[in-house]
py3Dmol code that shows the C-alpha trace and the ligand (Angstrom):
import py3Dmol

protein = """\
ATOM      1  CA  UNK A   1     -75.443 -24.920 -11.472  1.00  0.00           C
ATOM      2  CA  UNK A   2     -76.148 -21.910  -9.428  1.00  0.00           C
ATOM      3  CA  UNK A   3     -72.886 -21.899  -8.252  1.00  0.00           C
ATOM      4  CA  UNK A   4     -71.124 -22.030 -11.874  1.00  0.00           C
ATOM      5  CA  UNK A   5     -72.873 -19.354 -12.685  1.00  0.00           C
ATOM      6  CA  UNK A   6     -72.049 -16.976  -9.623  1.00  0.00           C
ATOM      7  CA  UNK A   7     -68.526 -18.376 -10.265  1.00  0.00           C
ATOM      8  CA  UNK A   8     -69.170 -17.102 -14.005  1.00  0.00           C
ATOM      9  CA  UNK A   9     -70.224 -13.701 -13.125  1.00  0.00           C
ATOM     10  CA  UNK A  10     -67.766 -13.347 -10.215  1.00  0.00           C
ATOM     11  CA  UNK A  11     -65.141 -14.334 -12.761  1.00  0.00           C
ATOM     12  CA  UNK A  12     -66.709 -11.346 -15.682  1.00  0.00           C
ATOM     13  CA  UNK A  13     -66.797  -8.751 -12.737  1.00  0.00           C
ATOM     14  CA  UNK A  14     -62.909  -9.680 -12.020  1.00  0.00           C
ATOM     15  CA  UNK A  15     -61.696  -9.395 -15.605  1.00  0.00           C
ATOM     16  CA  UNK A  16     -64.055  -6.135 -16.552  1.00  0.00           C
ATOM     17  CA  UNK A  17     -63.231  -3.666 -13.628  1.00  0.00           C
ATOM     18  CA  UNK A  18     -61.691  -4.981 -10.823  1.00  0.00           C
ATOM     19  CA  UNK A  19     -58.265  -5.270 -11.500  1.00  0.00           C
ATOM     20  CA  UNK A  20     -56.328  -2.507  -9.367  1.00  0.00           C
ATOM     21  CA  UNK A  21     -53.181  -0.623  -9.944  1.00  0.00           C
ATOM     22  CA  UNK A  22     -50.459  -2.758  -8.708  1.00  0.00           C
ATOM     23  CA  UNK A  23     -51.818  -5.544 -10.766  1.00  0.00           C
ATOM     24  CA  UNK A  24     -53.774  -7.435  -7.570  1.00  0.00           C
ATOM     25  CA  UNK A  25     -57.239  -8.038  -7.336  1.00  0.00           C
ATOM     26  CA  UNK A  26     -57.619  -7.849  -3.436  1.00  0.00           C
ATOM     27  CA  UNK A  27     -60.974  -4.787  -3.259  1.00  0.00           C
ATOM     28  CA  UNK A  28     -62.424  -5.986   0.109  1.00  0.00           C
ATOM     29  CA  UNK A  29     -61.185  -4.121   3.135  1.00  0.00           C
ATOM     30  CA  UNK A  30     -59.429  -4.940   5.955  1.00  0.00           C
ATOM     31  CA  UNK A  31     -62.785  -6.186   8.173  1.00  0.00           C
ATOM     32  CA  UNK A  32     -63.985  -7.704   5.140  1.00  0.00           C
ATOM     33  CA  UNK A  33     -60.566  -9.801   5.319  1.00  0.00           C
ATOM     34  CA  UNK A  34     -60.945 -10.800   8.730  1.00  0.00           C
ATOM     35  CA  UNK A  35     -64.758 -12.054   8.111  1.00  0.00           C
ATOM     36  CA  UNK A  36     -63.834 -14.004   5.045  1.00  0.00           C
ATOM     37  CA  UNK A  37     -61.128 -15.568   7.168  1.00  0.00           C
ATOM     38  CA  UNK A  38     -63.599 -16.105  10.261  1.00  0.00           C
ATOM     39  CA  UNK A  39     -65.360 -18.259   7.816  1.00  0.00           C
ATOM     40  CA  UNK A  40     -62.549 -20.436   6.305  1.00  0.00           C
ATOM     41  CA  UNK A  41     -60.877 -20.517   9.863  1.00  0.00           C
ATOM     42  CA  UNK A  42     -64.415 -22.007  11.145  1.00  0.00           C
ATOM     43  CA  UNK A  43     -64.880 -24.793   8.914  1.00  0.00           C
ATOM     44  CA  UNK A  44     -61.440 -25.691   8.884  1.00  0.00           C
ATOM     45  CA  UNK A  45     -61.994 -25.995  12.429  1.00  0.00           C
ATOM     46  CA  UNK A  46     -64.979 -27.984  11.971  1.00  0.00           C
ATOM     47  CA  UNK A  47     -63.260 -30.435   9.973  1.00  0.00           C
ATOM     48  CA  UNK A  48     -61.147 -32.648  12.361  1.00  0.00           C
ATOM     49  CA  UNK A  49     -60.882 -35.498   9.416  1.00  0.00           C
ATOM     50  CA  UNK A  50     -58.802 -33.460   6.906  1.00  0.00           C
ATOM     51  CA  UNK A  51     -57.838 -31.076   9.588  1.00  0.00           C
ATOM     52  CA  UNK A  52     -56.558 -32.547  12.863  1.00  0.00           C
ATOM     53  CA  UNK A  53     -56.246 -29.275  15.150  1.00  0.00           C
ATOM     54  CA  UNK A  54     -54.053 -29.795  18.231  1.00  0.00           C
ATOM     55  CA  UNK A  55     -56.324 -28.859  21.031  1.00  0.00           C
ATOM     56  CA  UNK A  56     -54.442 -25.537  22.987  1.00  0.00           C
ATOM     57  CA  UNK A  57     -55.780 -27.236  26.376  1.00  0.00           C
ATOM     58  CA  UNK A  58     -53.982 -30.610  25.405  1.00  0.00           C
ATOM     59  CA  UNK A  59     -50.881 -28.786  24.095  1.00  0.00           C
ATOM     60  CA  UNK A  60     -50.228 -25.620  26.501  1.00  0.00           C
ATOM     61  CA  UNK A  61     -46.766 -25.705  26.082  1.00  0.00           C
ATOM     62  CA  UNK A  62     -46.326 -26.418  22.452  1.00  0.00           C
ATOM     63  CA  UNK A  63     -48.533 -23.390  22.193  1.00  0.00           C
ATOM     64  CA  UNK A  64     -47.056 -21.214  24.446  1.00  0.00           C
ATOM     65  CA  UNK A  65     -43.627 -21.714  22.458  1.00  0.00           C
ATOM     66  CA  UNK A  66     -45.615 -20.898  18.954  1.00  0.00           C
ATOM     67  CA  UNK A  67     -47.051 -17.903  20.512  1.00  0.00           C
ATOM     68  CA  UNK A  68     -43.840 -16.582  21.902  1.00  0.00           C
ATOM     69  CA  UNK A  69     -42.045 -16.772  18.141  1.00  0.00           C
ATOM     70  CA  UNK A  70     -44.954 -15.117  16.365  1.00  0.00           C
ATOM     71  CA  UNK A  71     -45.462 -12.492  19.460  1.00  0.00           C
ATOM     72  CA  UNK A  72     -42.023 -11.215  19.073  1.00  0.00           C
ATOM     73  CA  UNK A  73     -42.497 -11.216  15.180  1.00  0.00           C
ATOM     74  CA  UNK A  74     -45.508  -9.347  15.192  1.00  0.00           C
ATOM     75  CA  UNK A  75     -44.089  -6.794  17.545  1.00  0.00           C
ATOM     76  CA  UNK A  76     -41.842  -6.001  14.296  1.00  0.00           C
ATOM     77  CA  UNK A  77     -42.856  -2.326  12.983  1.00  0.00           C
ATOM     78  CA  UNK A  78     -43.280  -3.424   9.315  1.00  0.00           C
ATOM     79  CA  UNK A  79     -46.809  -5.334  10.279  1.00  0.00           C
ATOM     80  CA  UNK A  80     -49.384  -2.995   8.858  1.00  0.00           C
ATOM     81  CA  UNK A  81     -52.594  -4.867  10.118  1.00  0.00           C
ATOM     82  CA  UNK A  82     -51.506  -6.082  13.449  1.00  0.00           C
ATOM     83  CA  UNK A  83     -54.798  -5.010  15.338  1.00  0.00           C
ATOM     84  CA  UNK A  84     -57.270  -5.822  12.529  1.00  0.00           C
ATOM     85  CA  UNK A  85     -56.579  -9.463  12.128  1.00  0.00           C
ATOM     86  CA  UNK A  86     -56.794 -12.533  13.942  1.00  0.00           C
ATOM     87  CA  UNK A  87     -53.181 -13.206  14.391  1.00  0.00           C
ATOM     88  CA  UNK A  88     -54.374 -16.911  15.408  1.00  0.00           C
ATOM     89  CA  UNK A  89     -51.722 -20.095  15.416  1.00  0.00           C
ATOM     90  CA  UNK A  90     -52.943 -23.457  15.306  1.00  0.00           C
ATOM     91  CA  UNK A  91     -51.314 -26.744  14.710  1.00  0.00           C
ATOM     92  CA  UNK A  92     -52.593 -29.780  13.204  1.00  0.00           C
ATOM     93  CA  UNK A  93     -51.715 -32.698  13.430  1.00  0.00           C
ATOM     94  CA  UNK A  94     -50.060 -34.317  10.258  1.00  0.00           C
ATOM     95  CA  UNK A  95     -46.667 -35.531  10.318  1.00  0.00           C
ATOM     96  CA  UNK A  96     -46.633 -36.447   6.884  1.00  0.00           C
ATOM     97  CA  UNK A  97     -47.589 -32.920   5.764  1.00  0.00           C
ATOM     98  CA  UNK A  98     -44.519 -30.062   5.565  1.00  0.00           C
ATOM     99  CA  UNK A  99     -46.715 -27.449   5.184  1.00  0.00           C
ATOM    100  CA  UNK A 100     -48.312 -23.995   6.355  1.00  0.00           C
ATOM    101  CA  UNK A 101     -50.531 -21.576   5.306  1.00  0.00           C
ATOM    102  CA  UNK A 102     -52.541 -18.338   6.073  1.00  0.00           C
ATOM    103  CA  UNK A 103     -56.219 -17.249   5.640  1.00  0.00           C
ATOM    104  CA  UNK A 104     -57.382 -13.934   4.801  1.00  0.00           C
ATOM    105  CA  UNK A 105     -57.268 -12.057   8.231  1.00  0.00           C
ATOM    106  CA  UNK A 106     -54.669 -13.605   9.645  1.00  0.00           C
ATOM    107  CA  UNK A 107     -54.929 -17.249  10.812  1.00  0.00           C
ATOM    108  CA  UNK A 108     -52.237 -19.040  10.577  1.00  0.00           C
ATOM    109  CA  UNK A 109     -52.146 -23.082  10.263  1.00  0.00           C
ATOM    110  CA  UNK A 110     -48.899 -25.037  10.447  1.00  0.00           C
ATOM    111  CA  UNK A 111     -48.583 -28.770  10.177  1.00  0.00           C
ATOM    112  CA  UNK A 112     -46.955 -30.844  12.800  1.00  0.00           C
ATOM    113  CA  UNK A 113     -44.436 -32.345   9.968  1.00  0.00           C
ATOM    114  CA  UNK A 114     -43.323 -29.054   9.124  1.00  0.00           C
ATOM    115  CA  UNK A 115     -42.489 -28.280  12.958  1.00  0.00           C
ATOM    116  CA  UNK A 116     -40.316 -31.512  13.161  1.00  0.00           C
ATOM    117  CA  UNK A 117     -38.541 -30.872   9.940  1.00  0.00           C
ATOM    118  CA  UNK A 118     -37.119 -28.138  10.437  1.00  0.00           C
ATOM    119  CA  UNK A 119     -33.891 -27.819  12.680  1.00  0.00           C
ATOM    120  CA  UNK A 120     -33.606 -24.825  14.582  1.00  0.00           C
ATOM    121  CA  UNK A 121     -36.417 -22.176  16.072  1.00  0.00           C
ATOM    122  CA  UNK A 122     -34.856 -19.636  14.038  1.00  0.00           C
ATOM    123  CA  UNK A 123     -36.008 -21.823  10.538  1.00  0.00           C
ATOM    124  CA  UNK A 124     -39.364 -22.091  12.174  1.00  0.00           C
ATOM    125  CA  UNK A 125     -39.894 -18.029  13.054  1.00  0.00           C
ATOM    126  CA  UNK A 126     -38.980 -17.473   9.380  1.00  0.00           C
ATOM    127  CA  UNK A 127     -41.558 -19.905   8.294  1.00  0.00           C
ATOM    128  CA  UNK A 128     -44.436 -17.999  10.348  1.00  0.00           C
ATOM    129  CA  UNK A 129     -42.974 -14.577   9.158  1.00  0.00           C
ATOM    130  CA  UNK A 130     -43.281 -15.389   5.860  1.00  0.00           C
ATOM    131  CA  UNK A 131     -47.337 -16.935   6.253  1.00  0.00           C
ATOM    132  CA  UNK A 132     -47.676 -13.532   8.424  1.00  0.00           C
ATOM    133  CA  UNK A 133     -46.660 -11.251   5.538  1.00  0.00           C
ATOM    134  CA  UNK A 134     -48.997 -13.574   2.984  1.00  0.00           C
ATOM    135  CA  UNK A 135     -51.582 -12.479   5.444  1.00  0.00           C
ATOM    136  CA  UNK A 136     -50.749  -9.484   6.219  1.00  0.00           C
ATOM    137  CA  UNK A 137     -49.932  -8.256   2.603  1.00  0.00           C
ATOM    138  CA  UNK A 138     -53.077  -9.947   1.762  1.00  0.00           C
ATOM    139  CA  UNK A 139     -52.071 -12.013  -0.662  1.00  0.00           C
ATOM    140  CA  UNK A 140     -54.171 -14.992   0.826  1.00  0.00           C
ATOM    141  CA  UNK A 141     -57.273 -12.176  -0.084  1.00  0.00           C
ATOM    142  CA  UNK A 142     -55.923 -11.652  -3.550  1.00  0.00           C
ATOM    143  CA  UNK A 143     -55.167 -15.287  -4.285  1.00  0.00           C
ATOM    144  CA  UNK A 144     -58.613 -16.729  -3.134  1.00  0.00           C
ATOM    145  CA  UNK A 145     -60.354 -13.283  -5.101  1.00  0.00           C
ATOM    146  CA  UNK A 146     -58.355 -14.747  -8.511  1.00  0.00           C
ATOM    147  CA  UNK A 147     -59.606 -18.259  -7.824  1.00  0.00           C
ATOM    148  CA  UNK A 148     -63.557 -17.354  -7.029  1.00  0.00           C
ATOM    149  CA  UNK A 149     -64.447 -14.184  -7.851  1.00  0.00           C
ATOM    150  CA  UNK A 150     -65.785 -11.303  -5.817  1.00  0.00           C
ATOM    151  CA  UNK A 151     -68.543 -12.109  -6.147  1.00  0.00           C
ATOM    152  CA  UNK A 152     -68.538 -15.590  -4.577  1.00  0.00           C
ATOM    153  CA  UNK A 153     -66.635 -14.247  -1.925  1.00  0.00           C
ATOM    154  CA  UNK A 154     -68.899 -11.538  -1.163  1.00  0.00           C
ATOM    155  CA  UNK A 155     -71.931 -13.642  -0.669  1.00  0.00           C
ATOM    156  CA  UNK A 156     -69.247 -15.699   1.658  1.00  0.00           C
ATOM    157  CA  UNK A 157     -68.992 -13.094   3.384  1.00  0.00           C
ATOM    158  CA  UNK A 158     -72.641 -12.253   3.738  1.00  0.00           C
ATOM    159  CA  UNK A 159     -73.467 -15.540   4.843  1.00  0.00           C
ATOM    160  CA  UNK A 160     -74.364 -17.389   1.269  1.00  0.00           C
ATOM    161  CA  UNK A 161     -72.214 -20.114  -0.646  1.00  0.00           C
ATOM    162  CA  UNK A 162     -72.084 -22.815   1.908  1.00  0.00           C
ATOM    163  CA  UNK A 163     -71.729 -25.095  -0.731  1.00  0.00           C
ATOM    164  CA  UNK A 164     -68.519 -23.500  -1.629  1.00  0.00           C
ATOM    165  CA  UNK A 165     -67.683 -22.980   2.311  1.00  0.00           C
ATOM    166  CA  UNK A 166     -67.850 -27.184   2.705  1.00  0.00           C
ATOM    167  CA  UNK A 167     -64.494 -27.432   0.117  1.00  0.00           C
ATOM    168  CA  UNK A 168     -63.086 -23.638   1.320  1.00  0.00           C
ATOM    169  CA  UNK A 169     -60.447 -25.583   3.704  1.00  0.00           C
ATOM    170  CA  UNK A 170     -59.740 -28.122   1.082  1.00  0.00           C
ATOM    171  CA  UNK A 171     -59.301 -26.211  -2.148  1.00  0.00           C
ATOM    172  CA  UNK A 172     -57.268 -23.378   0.040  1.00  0.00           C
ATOM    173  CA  UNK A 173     -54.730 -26.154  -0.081  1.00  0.00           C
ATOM    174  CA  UNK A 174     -54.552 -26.011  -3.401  1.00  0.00           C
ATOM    175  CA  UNK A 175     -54.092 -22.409  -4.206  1.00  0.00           C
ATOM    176  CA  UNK A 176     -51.026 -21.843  -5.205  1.00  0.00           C
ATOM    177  CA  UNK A 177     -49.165 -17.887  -4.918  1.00  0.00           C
ATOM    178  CA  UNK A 178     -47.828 -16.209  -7.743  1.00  0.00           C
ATOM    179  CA  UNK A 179     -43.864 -15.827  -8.076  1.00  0.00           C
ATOM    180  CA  UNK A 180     -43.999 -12.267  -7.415  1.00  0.00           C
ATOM    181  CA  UNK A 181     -46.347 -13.190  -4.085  1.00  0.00           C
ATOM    182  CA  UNK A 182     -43.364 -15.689  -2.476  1.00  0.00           C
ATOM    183  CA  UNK A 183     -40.568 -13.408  -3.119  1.00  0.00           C
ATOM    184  CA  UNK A 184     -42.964 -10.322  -1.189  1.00  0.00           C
ATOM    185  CA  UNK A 185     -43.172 -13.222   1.402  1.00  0.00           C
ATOM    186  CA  UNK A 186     -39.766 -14.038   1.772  1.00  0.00           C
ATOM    187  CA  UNK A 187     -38.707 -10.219   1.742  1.00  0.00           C
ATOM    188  CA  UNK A 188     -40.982  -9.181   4.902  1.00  0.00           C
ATOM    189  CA  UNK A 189     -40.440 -12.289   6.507  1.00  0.00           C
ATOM    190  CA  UNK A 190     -36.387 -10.929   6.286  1.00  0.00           C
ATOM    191  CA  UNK A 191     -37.672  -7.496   7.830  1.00  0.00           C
ATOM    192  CA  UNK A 192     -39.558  -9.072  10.428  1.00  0.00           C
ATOM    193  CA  UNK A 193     -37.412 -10.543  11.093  1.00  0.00           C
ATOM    194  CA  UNK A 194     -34.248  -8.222  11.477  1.00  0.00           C
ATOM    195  CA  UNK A 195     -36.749  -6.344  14.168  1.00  0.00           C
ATOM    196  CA  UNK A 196     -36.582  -9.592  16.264  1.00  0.00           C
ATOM    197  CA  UNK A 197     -33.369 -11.555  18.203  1.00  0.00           C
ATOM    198  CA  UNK A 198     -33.530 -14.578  15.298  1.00  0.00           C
ATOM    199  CA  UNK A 199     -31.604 -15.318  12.250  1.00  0.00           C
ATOM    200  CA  UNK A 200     -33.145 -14.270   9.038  1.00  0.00           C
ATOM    201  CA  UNK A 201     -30.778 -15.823   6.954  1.00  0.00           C
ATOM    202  CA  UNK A 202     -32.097 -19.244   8.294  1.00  0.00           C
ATOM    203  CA  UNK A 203     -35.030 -18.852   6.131  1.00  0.00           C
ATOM    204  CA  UNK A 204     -32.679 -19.499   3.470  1.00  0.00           C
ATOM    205  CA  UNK A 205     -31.144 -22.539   4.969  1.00  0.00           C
ATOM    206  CA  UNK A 206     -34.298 -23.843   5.266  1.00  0.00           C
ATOM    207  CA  UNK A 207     -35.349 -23.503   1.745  1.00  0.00           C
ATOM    208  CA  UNK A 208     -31.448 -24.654   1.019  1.00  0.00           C
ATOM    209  CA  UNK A 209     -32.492 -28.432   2.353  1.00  0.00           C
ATOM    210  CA  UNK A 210     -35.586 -28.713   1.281  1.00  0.00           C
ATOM    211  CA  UNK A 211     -33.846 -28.119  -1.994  1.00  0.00           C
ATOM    212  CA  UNK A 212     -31.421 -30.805  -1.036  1.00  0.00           C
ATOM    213  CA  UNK A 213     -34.491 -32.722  -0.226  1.00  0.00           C
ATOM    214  CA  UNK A 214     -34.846 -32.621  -4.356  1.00  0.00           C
ATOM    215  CA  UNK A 215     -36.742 -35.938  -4.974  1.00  0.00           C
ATOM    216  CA  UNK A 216     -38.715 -36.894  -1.671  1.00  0.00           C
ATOM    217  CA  UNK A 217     -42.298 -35.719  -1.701  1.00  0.00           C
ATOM    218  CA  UNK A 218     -42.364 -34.515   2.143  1.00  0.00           C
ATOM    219  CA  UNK A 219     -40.157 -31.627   2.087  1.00  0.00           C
ATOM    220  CA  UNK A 220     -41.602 -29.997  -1.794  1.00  0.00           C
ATOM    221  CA  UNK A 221     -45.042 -29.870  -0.147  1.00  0.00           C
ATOM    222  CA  UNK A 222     -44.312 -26.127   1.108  1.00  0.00           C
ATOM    223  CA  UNK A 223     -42.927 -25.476  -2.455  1.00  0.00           C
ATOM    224  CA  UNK A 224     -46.436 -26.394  -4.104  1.00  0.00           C
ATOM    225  CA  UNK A 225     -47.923 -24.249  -2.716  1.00  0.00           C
ATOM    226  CA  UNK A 226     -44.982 -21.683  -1.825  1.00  0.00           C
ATOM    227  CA  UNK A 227     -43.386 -21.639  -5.742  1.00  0.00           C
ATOM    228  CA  UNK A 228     -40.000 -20.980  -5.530  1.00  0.00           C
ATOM    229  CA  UNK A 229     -38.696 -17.402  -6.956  1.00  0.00           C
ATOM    230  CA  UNK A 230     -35.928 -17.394  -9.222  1.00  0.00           C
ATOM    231  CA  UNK A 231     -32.758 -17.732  -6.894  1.00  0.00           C
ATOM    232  CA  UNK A 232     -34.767 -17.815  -3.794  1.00  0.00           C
ATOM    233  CA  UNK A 233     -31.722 -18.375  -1.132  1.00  0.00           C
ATOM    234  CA  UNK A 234     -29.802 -16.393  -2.858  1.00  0.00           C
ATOM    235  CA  UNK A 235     -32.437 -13.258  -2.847  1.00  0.00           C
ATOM    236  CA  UNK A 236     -33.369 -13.752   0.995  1.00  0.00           C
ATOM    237  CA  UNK A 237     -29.152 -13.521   1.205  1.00  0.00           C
ATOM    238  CA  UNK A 238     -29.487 -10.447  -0.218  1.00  0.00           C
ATOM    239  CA  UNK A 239     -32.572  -9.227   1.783  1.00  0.00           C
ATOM    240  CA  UNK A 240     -30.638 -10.324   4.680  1.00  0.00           C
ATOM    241  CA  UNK A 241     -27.331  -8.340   3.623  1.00  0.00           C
ATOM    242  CA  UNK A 242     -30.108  -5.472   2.886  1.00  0.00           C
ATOM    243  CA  UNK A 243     -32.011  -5.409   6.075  1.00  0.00           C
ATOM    244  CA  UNK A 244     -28.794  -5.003   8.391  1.00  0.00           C
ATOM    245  CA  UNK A 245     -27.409  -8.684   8.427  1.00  0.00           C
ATOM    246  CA  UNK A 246     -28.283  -9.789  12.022  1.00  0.00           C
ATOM    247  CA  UNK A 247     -27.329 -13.004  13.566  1.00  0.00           C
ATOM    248  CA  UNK A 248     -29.648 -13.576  16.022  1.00  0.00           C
ATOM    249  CA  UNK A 249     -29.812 -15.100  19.657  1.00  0.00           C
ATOM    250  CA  UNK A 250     -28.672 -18.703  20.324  1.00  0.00           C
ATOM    251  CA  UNK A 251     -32.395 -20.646  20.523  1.00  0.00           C
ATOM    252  CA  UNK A 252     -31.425 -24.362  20.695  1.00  0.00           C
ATOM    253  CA  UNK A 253     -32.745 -24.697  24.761  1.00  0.00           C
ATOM    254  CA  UNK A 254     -35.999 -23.316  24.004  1.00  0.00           C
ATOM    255  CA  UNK A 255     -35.966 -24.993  20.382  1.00  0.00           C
ATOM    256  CA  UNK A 256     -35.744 -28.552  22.123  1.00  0.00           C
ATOM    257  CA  UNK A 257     -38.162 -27.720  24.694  1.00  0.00           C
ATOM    258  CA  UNK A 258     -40.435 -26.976  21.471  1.00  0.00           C
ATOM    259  CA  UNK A 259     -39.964 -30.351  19.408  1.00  0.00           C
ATOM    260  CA  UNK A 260     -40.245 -32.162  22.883  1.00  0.00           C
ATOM    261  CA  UNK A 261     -43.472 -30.586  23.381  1.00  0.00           C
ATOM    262  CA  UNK A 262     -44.857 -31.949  19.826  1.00  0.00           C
ATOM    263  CA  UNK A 263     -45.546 -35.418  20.463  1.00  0.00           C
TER     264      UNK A 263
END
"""
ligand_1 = """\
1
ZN
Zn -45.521 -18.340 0.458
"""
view = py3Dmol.view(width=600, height=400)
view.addModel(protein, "pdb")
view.setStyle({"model": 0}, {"cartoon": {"style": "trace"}})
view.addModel(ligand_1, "xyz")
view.setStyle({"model": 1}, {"stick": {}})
view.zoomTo()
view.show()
């Protein structure tokens, strides 16, 4: 009950005077991110049944590959928060799930299924440039702020809630971003990615099959919670086109080496 009602008054406080400007909700600061995604990160850690986390000891090289495709990403000049957050990658281990997503702050969380599905590293960098922008563009802040309130996520902050911190992990999965959210995304994952040596157009080949993918359930799990824009290849084209139309480096050695190292 106590919890309905902070979720309540959370929910009064968000419609009365805390929507900003640009139409998002996000009021917290940037250390205020990174605590509220210390907290998520930590019980998603602490939940090895619904969140299988491939150990980095166990999995040096698969990690070391990860690290090197976000590293050069985050080099990119467009990050705007890339000492205040976490910038942490972890895997876990799901091959049924085709899925990512970012906390507040900056961790990142990519399931193994996704990593096998798609087909080159250059698919795979524009999948973690477009989780870094939801993080960095704090979107992830402004989504879970619409779903529980400042309030809520204050007292999170603070320590309080930990009856809402035992579903955090869980219900994060649910959150869906607006529209307007994904196509953000998918533009700053396209200048990230024109500061790096990959492809950004193979963002849009990857959203291209898992279109193809049409009736299967494995490849729309990324969409639930990723909604497709209007024309989405067709706009990251044109970001592409926009943002100087590189081609990238060749990848496919250090690719292999990558899906090899996901067993
Ligand atoms: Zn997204």
């Amino acid at each position: 009950m106590k919890t309905i009602w902070k979720l309540i008054l959370g929910t009064i406080l968000l419609i009365s005077a805390c929507k900003s400007k640009d139409g998002d909700y996000t009021l917290f600061s940037t250390s205020e991110d990174l605590a509220l995604g210390e907290k998520v990160a930590g019980q998603i850690e602490n939940d090895p049944i619904n969140f299988p986390i491939l150990s980095e000891n166990d999995n040096k090289e698969l990690y070391q590959h990860l690290n090197r495709i976000s590293g050069k990403i985050l080099q990119s000049s467009k990050i705007l928060h890339r000492e205040e957050f976490a910038w942490q990658l972890k895997v876990i281990d799901n091959d049924t799930l085709y899925n990512a997503f970012c906390t507040p702050g900056g961790y990142i969380y990519v399931y193994s299924g996704l990593i096998k599905f798609v087909q080159s590293e250059d698919e795979l960098a524009g999948i973690l440039a477009h989780e870094i922008a939801h993080g960095d563009l704090r979107h992830s802040t402004d989504q879970m702020t619409k779903t529980y309130g400042i309030k809520v996520l204050t007292n999170l902050i603070l320590g309080g809630e930990s009856e809402l911190l035992t579903n955090m992990g869980i219900n994060l999965l649910g959150l869906k971003f607006s529209r307007s959210d994904e196509e953000e995304a998918d533009e700053f994952a396209v200048k990230y990615l024109s500061d790096t040596d990959y492809n950004p157009r193979s963002f849009a080949v990857f959203f291209e099959r898992m279109e193809q993918a049409g009736g299967s359930m494995g490849p729309l799990q990324f969409l639930s919670t990723h909604p497709n824009p209007e024309n989405r290849v067709q706009k990251i084209e044109a970001f592409w086109k926009e943002y100087g139309s590189k081609s990238g480096k060749d990848h496919s050695e250090n690719f292999e080496k990558l899906q090899r190292s996901l067993k």
